[in-house]
C-alpha positions as CSV (number, residue, x, y, z in Angstrom):
1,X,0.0,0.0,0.0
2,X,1.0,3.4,-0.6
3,X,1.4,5.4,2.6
4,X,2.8,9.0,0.8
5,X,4.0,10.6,-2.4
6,X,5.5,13.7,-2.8
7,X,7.7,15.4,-5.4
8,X,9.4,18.4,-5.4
9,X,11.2,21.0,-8.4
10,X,14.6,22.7,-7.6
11,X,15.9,24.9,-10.3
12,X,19.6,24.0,-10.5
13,X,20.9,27.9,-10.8
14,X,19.4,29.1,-7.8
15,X,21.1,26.2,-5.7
16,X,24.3,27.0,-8.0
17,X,23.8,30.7,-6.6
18,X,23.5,29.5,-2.6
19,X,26.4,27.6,-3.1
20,X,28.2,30.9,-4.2
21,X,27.2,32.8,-1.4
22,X,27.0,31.0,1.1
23,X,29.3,27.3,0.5
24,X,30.3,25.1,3.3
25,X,27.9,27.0,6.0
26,X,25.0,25.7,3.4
27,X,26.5,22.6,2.7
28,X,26.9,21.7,6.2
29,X,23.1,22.8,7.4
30,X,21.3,20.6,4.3
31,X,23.5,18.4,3.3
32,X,25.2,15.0,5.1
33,X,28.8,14.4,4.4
34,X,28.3,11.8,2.3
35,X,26.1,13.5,0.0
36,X,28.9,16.2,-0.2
37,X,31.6,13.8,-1.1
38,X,29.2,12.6,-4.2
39,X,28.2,15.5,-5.2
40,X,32.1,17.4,-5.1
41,X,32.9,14.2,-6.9
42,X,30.3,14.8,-10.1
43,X,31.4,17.1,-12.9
44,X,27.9,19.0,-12.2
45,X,28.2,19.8,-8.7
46,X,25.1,21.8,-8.7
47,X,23.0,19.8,-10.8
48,X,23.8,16.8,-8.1
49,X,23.0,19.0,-5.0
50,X,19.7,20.1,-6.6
51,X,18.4,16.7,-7.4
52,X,19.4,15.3,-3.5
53,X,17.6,18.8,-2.3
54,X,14.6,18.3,-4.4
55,X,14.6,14.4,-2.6
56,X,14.9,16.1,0.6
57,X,11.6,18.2,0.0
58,X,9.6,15.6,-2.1
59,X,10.3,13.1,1.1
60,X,9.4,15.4,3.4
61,X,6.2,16.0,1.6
62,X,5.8,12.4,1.1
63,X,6.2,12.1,4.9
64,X,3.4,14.3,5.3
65,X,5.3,17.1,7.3
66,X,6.8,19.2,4.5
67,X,9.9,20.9,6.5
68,X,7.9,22.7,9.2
69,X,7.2,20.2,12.2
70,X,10.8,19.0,13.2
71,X,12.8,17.2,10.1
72,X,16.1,18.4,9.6
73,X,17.5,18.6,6.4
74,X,20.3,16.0,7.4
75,X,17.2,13.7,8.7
76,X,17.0,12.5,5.3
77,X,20.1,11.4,3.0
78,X,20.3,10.2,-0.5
79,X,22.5,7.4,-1.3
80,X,23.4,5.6,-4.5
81,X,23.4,1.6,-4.6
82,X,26.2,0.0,-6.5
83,X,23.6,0.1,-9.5
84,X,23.6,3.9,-8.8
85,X,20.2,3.6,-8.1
86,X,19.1,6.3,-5.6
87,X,17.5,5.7,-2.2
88,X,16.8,7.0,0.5
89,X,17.8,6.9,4.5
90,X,15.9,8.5,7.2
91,X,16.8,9.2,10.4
92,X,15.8,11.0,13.8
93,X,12.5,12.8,13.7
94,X,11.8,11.5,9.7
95,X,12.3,7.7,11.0
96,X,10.3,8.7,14.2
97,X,7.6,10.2,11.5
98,X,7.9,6.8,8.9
99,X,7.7,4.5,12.1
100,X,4.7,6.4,13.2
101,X,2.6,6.2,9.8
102,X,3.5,2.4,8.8
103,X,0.5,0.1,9.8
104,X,1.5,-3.0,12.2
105,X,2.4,-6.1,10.2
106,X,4.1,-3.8,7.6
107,X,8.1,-2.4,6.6
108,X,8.4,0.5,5.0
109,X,10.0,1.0,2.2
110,X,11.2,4.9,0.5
111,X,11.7,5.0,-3.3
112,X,13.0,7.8,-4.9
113,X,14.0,8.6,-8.5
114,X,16.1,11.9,-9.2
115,X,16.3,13.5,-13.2
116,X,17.4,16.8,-14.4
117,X,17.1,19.0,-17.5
118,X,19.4,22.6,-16.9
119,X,17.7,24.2,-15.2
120,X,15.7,22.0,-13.6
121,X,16.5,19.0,-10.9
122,X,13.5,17.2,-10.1
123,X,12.5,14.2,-7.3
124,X,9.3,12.0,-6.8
125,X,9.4,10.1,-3.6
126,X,6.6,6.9,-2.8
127,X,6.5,5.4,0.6
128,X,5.2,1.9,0.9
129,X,4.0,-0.2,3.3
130,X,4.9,-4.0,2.8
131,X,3.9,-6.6,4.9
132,X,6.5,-8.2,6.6
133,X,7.2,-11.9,5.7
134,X,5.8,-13.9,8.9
């Protein structure tokens, strides 16, 4: 069962312009430092922040919450399998929240899928609700 979708659109030269002004002190408050490694690592360094930021907001959304009742920015990371497929790990409040809204009997499971197109970076996010093998 779906428990929460949410999606989010971050355009790519605005983030490119907070980086600018403000660098590591914006890194640092949004970002975890594993997200920074990947994204000083990518020949787009913008682009890359812009997708996991867009994540950020479009689980947050999916959550329920949206950014205004407790998640921290750094509650929710994007990480890349081997594939490079994208997902996504809460922690603190967010996991607190996910625990909270999966039924009894059930896991939950975050998918995400990150694209851009200059300018835009863009992220959908679907929470499920398995049920757990007995």
């Amino acid at each position: 069962m779906i428990l929460g979708i949410g999606t989010d659109l971050a355009n790519i030269d605005r983030i490119s312009g907070t980086l600018a002004r403000f660098g590591d002190r914006f890194k640092n408050r949004v970002f975890t430092e594993t997200e920074q490694r990947k994204a000083e690592r990518r020949r787009d360094v913008a682009g890359t922040y812009a997708k996991r930021w867009a994540a950020k907001e479009a689980c947050s959304k999916a959550l329920g919450t949206g950014l205004a009742m407790g998640i921290s920015w750094k509650d929710m990371a994007v990480k890349n399998l081997a594939s490079g497929q994208p997902v996504m790990e809460v922690t603190g409040w967010a996991k607190e929240r996910l625990e909270a809204m999966t039924p009894p009997g059930h896991e939950a499971i975050i998918h995400v899928t990150l694209t851009d197109d200059h300018p835009w970076a863009q992220a959908f996010v679907v929470i499920e609700a398995r049920p757990t093998a007995l």
